[in-house]
C-alpha positions in Angstrom: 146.4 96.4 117.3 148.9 93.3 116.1 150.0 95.2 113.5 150.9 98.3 115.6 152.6 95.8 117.6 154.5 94.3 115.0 155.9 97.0 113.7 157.3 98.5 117.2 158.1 94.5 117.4 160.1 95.4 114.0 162.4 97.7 115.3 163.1 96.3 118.0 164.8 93.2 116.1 166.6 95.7 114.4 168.8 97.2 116.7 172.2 95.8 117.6 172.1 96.6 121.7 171.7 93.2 123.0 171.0 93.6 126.5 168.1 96.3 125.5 166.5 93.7 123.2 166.4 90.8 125.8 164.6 93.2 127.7 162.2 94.1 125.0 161.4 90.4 124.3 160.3 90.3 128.0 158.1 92.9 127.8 156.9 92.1 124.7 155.9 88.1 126.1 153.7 89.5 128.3 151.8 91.9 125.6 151.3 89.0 122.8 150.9 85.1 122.1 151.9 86.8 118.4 155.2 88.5 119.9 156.5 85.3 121.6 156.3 83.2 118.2 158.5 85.8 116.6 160.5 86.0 119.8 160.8 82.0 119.4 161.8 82.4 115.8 164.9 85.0 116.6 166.2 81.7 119.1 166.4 79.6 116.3 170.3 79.6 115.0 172.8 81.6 116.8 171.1 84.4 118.4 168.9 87.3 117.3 171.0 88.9 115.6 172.0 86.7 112.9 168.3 86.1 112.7 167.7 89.9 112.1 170.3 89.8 109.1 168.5 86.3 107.5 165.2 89.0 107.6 167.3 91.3 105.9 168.7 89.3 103.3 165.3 87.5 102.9 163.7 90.9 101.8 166.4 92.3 100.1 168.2 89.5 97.9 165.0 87.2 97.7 167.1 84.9 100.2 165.6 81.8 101.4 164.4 81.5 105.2 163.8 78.9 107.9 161.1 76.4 107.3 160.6 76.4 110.6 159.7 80.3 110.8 156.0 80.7 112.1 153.6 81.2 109.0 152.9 84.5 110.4 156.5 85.5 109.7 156.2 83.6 106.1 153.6 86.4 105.3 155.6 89.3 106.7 158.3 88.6 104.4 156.5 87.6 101.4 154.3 91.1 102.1 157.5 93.1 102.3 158.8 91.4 99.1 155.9 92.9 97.2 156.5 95.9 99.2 159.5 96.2 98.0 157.7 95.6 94.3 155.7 98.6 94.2 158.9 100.5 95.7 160.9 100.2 93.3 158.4 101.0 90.6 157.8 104.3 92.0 161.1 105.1 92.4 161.8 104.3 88.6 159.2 106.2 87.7 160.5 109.3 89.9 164.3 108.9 88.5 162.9 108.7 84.8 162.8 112.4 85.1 166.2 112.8 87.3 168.8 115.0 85.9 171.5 115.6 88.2 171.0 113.2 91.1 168.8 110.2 91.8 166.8 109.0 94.4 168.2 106.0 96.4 166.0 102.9 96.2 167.9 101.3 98.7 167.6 104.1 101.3 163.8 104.1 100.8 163.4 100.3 101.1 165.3 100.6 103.8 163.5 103.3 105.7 160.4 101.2 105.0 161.8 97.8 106.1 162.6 99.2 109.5 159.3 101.5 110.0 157.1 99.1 108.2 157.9 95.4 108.7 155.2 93.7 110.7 152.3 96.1 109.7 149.2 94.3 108.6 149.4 95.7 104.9 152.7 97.3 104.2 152.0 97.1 99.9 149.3 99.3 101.0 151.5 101.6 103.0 153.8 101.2 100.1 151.3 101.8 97.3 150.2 105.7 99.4 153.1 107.9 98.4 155.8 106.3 100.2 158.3 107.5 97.7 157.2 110.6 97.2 158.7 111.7 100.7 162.2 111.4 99.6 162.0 113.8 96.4 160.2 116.7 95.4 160.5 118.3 91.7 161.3 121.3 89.8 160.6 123.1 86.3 163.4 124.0 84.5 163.4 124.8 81.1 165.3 124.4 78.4 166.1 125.2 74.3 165.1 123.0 72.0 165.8 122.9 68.2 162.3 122.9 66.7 161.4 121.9 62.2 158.7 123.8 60.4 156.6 121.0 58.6 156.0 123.2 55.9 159.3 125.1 55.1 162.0 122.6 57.0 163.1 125.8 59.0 165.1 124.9 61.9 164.5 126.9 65.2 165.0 127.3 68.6 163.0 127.9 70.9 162.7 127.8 75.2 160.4 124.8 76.5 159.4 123.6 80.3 160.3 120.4 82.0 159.6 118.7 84.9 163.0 117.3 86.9 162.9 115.0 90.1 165.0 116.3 93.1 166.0 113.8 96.3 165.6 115.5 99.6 167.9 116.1 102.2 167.9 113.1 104.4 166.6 115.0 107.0 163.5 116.6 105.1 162.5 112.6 103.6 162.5 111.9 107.3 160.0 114.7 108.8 157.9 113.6 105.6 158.2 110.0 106.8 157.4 111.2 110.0 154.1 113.2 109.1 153.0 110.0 106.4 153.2 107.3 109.6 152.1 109.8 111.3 155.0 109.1 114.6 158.4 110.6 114.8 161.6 108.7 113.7 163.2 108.4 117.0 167.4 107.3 117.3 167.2 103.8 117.5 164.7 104.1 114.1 167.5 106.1 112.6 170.4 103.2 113.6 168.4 100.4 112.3 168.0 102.1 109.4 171.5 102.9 109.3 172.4 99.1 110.0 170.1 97.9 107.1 171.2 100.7 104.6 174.9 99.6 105.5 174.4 95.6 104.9 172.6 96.0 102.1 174.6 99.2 100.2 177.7 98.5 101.6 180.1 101.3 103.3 181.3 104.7 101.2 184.8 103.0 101.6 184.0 99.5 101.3 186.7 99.0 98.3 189.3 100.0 100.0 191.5 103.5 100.2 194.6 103.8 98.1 196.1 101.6 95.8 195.7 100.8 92.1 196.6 102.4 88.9 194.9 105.6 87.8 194.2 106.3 84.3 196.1 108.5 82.0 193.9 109.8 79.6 191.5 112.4 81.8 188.6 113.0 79.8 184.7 113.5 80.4 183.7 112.4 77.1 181.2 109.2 77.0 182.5 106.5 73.9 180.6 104.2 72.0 183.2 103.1 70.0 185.3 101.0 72.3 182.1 99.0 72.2 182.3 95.9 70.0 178.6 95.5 69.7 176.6 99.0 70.8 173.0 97.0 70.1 173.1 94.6 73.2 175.0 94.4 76.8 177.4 92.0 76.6 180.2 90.8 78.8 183.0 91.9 76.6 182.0 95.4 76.2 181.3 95.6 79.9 185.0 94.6 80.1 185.6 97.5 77.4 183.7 99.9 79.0 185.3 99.9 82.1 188.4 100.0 81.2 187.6 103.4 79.1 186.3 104.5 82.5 189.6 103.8 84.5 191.5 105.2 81.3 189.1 108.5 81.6 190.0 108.9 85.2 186.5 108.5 86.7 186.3 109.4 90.5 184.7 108.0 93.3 181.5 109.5 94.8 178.6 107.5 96.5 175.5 107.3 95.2 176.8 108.3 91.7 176.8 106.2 88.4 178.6 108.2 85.5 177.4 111.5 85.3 180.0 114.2 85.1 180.3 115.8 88.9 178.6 119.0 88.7 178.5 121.8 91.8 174.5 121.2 91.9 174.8 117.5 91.6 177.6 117.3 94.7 175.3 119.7 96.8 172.1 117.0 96.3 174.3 114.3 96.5 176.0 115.7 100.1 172.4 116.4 101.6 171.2 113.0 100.7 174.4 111.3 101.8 175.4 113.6 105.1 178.2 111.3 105.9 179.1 109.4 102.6 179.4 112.4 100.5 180.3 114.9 103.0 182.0 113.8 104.8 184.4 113.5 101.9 183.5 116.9 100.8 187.3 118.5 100.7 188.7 115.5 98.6 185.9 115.0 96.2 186.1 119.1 95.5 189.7 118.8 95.2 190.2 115.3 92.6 186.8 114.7 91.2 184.6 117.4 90.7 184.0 118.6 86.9 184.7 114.7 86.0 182.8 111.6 85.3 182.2 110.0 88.7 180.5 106.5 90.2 180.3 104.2 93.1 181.5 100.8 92.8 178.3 99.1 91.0 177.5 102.4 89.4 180.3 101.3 87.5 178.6 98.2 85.8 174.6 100.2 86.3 176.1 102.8 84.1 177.3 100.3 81.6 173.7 98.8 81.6 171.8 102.7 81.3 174.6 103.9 78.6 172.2 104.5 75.3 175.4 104.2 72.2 173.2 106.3 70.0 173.0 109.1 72.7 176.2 109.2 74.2 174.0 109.4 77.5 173.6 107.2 80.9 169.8 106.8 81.2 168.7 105.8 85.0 167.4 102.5 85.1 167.1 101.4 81.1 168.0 98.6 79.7 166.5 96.1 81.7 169.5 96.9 84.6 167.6 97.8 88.0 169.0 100.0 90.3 170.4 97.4 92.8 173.2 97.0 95.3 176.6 95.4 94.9 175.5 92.7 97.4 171.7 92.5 95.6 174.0 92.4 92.3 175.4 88.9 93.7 172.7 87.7 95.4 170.8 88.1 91.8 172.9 85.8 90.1 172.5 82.7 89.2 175.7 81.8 87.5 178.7 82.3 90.5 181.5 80.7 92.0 184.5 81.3 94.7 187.3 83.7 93.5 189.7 80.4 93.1 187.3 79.1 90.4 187.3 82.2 88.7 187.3 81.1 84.7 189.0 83.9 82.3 186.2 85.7 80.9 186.8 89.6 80.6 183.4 91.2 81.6 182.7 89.0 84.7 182.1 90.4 88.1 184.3 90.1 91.3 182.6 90.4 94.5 183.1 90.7 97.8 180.8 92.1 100.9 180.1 95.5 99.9 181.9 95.6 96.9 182.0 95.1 93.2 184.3 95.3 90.7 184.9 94.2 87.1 187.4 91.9 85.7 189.0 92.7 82.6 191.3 89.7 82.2 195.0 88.8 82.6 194.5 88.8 86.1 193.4 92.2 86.3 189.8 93.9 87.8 188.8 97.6 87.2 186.5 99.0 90.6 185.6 102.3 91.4 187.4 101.7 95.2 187.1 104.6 97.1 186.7 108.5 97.6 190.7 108.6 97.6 191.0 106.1 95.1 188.4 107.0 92.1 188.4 104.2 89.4 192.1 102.1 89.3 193.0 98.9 87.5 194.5 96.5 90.3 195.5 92.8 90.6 192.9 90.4 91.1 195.6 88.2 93.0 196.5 91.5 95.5 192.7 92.0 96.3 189.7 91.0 98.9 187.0 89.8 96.5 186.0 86.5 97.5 183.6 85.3 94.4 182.4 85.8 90.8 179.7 86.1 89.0 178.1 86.3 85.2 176.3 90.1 86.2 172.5 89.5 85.5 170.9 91.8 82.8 174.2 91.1 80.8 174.9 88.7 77.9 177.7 86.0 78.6 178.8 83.9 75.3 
């Protein structure tokens, strides 16, 4: 019974209507000895709500938390952390076999924070299918060039595959729905909203207009502005995006360098109802039929681009799919924007948003649906701090 407690418990911290949570933690002291420790624990600091955004942050960037926390909320976040584990594994396995879209890990841990936190044993919850409710797959097939062993005769022939597709939003939420077996009612869907947005960021959190666009449109992917194609390093991540705003990449969320395709845009606007389509007229119009990213699918793509294919592999290279905010939070080398030392291939960060600086004072960022990938001023922009990107090689 706790747990099913603890997990109503959970949204309730979530939501941001004030006066409707002071009247939940009323109701809820007179239910459970277990409700008024946590109920103590949101007091602590400056109100509930900044306590709801330390859980956050403790889940999602491996933040540290109040020692004086209850043990009880100690085990809730160290059982979401490994939640969170066996999460992400399952979704790297499902976007292994992704071809024109890929299913958001941050929506799904996100989804499961809010539903889940509290229950008695959310890695079990986890470990039964939890993914699975936000993709379903298809078999496509394709030609293949296929060597006799005997005679060295080169054919083609037609083989079957099997390709991960991410639901609609709205059909990973009825399968949610049927797996907790409870419907996801509107304040579910705004804490999930309000998690998803702290942790991802917003679809226009770089900024609209300004910076200098590329002049050299092309779709083409380039090892050979790459100084050393074996290993990720920080000057080739410098390099690299700087081919990307000299390609004229756009701006779509949820993408990481895969040339804009009419099946891609159609996944990519059901996952992303508001994000992506709500952007619909100008993506059509600038970006579509072009290479296209978010603002740290700019430096992901960098990490999954295989030289020797000429291809963006999800989630290779030892780069996780993470979140400009979990990008920052994961580093360990970092400092304020003042301090910033002149090393092409760093990252500049600021809530939300990531970009790459390429030196002389300049930073490359995929900033905005209207904006696609520019070159801008570090001096002229927002970003607040620094930081040697984990997963990359700094000399």
């Amino acid at each position: 019974m706790s747990g099913v407690i603890t997990a109503k418990l959970g949204g309730a911290l979530l939501s941001d209507e004030r006066g409707r949570k002071a009247l939940g933690w009323i109701a809820a002291a007179a239910l459970s000895p277990l409700i008024l420790i946590i109920a103590v624990l949101c007091s602590l600091g400056s109100g509930s709500a900044e306590h709801n955004d330390a859980a956050v942050k403790a889940c999602f960037y491996g933040a540290a938390y109040s020692a004086e926390a209850p043990a009880e909320y100690h085990a809730h976040i160290e059982d979401m952390r490994a939640a969170f584990s066996l999460l992400s594994s399952a979704v790297a396995a499902a976007n292994a076999q992704a071809e024109d879209s890929a299913v958001d890990l941050t929506r799904v841990e996100a989804v499961f924070f809010a539903l889940c936190f509290g229950e008695d044993a959310p890695s079990q919850r986890a470990a039964d299918s939890f993914a699975d409710c936000f993709y379903t797959t298809e078999t496509r097939t394709r030609t293949v060039e296929v060597t006799d062993e005997e005679t060295g005769v080169v054919s083609t022939e037609e083989e079957e595959y099997t390709v991960t597709v991410p639901l609609p939003l709205e059909a990973a939420y009825a399968n949610v729905a049927a797996l907790l077996g409870r419907g996801i009612t509107d304040d579910d869907r705004s804490n999930i909203e309000h998690i998803y947005t702290m942790v991802a960021g917003s679809s226009e959190s770089g900024g609209t207009g300004g910076g200098l666009r590329g002049t050299e449109p092309s779709a083409d992917l380039d090892a050979s502005v790459l100084s050393d194609p074996a290993t990720k390093n920080a000057a080739d991540l410098a390099a690299y995006a700087e081919y990307a705003w000299r390609s004229g990449w756009g701006y779509v969320w949820g993408s990481f360098g895969y040339v804009l395709t009419e099946q891609q845009l159609t996944q990519l606007k059901a996952q992303y109802p508001e994000m992506v389509g709500g952007y619909e007229s100008i993506i059509r119009t600038k970006w579509l039929g072009g290479r296209t990213t978010n603002c740290v699918g700019l430096i992901k793509s960098y990490g999954w681009f295989d030289p020797s294919e000429l291809k963006i592999k999800y989630g290779t290279n030892g780069m996780p799919d993470v979140t400009a905010n979990q990008m920052y939070h994961a580093a360990t080398v970092s400092g304020t924007i003042d301090t910033i030392p002149e090393v092409p291939g760093l990252a500049v960060w600021c809530e939300g948003h990531i970009g790459v600086y390429v030196g002389g004072g300049y930073v490359v960022e995929a900033r905005g649906t209207s904006s696609g990938v520019v070159k801008t001023k570090l001096a002229e922009r927002h970003f607040t701090h620094w930081l040697e990107v984990p997963y990359i090689r700094y000399d």
